[in-house]
C-alpha positions, 0 to 999 in steps of 0.5 A, a space after each residue: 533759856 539758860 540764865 542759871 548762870 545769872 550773877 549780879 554784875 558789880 564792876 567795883 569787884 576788884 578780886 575779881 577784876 585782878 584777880 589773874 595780876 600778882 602783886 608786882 604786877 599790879 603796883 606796876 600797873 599803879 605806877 604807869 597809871 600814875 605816869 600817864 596821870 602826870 600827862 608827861 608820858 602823853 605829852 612829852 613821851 612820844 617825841 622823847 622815845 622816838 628820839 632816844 631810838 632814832 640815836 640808839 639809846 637803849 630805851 627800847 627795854 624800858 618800854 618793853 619792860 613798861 608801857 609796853 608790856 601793860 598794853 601789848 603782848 609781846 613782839 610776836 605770836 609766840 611771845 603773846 603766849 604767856 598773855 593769851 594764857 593768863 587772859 584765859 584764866 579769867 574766862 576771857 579770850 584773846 584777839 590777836 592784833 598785829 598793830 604795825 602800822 603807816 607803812 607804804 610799800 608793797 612788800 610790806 602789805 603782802 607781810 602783813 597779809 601773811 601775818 594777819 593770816 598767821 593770827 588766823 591760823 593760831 587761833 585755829 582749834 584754840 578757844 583761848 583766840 576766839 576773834 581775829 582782826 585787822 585794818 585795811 590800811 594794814 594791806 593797802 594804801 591810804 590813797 589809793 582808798 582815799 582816792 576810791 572813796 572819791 569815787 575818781 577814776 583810777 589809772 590802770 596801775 592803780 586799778 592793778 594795785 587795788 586788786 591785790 589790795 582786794 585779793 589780800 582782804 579775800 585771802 584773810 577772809 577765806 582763810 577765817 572761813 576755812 579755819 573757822 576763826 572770826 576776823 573783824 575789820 576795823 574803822 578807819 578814817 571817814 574820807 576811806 571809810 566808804 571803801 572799807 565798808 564795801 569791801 567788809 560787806 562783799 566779804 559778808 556776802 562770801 562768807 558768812 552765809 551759815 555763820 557768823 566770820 566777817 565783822 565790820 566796824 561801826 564807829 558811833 560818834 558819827 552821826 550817819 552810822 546808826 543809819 548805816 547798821 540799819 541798812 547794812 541789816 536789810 541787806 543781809 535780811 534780803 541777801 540772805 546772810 550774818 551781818 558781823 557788827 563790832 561797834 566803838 564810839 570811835 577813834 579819830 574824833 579831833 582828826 575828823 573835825 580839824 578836817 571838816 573845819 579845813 576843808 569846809 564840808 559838815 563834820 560826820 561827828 555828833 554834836 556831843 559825848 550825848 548824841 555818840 551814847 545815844 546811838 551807841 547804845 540804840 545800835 545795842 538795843 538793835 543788835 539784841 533785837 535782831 540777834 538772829 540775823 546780826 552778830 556782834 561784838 560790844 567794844 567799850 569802856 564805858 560801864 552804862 553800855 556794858 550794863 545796859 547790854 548785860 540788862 538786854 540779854 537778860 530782859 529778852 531772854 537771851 544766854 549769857 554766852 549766846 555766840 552772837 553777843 561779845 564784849 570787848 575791851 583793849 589789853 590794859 584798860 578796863 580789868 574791872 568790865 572785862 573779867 567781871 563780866 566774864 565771871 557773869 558768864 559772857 563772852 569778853 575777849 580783850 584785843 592783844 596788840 603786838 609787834 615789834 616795839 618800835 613800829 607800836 609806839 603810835 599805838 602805845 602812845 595813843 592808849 596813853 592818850 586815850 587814857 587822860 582825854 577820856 573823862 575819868 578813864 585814868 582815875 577810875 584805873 587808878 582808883 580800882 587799882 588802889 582798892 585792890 591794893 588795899 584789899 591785899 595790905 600791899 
């Protein structure tokens, strides 16, 4: 079934992994990496730039010109471009992610509505954008999910106010349908979760009768959401759609067991990194096995998953680029899965965060993060790094 495109995946091929970087872009990416390493840029970074802004120092070109710039495509659409296209030279495409985030105000939820609809309607007819994405929070707010998920009754204002946030979730969804670009939702925090996964599964329901549009986000280092994939598909199979499922290991795990510890319910986190694999790459194995009913997207850093789904597609049969089956990874991290990958002949995109750069700092800062608590994460960058710049003589 199509496998002559069959390559033998190597994630050390550093050629290949760099191979879209020049030579003063990778030393760039070697000096940061060497920063976030140090656990200066993690620990003292964040209070230090917020700081240095609030007071108008000019930092915001240092951080533009930096971290910002390894991880982030620029502060609009338009300036995503030059990314979007060097991205695409590597076989690997773009998901636009307008990553401004925390806000309260009405106003500032219908800005956000209108720009997720603008990342829709860019990838609109351009292969280089083949999935679009966007967070709840980022069109309503926390509360008044939180206060959904409790299942409370709410008052008439907050009934009004819950029908817009439904109504901007709808118009982003239809619009994905129209223009036929994938969008995913994304995973928030357990105590809202409830209420996203709902309205994910009622925007499934509307829109992905014939094809695959509307994804919704599985974080696996919870311990009920093997379980959850697993019903999810019964209910398409029974109902008669694509069930979209983008999984992730996940992305509040301190959050969720301070919480839990503070307010005395049982942690929905796994006992351990084991348990989290474990049902990871059990919800792979799932996926593939029901590729025809489920879609999804592979959002991982970690080389064993990758591998272990490139081994299932394989062992089933199953095209490289079947469009059911995507890899992701974050803009910055992880070249060595991402372009390899695409050179085996998969489908990879990389997310691209943008915005301004103020209101991306949370974001930034928590790659930085990311980087260091993740076992190895920043030595296995630098490392590939350092090989590649060897291979050059640089």
């Amino acid at each position: 079934m199509g496998l002559s495109n069959k390559k033998s995946l190597n994630f050390d091929d550093t050629e290949v992994a760099f191979r879209n970087k020049t030579n003063a872009e990778l030393n760039s990416a070697y000096w940061l990496f060497k920063m976030i390493s140090s656990n200066f840029l993690t620990k003292v970074g964040p209070p230090v730039a917020n700081f240095f802004l609030s007071i108008g120092l000019p930092v915001k070109g240092i951080i533009k010109a930096t971290i910002f710039k390894h991880f982030c495509g620029g502060e609009t659409i338009a300036e995503c471009e030059q990314t979007i296209q060097q991205l695409h030279s590597g076989k690997v495409g773009t998901i636009l992610d307008y990553s401004v985030e925390g806000e309260e105000e009405e106003a500032v939820f219908d800005f956000t509505c209108e720009e997720i609809i603008r990342t829709i309607e860019r990838g609109a007819g351009d292969t280089r954008i083949p999935i679009t994405v966007f967070k709840v929070t980022g069109i309503g707010r926390f509360g008044l999910l939180e206060k959904l998920n409790l299942k409370q009754e709410l008052t008439s204002i907050e009934t009004a106010e819950f029908e817009k946030v439904a109504k901007r979730c709808e118009k982003i969804c239809r619009t994905a349908f129209e223009r036929n670009v994938p969008v995913m939702i994304d995973a928030e925090e357990s105590w809202i979760q409830d209420t996203i996964d709902g309205m994910a599964l009622n925007m499934m329901r509307l829109f992905n009768r014939k094809s695959i549009i509307v994804y919704n986000t599985y974080q696996m280092y919870r311990h009920d959401k093997l379980d959850s994939l697993k019903t999810d598909h019964l209910t398409a199979e029974n109902e008669g759609f694509i069930l979209g499922v983008k999984m992730v290991r996940g992305a509040y795990m301190e959050k969720e067991r301070k919480r839990a510890a503070e307010m005395g319910y049982p942690s929905p986190i796994q006992s351990g990194k084991d348990a989290s694999d474990r049902d990871y790459d059990d919800s792979l194995k799932y996926s593939v096995d029901h590729i025809e009913r489920i879609a999804f997207v592979c959002g991982t850093h970690n080389e064993q998953s990758c591998r272990l789904l490139a081994q299932l597609l394989d062992d089933r049969g199953i095209k490289h680029d079947h469009p059911h089956v995507y890899f992701a990874q974050l803009l910055g991290m992880s070249d060595n899965l991402s372009f390899n990958l695409s050179d085996a002949g998969y489908n990879v995109a990389k997310y691209v965060p943008y915005g301004p750069v103020k209101a991306v700092m949370p974001y930034l800062f928590r790659r930085a993060q990311e980087n260091t608590s993740i076992a190895g994460q920043t030595s296995r960058e630098l490392g590939l790094i350092i090989k590649e710049k060897k291979r050059r003589k640089l």
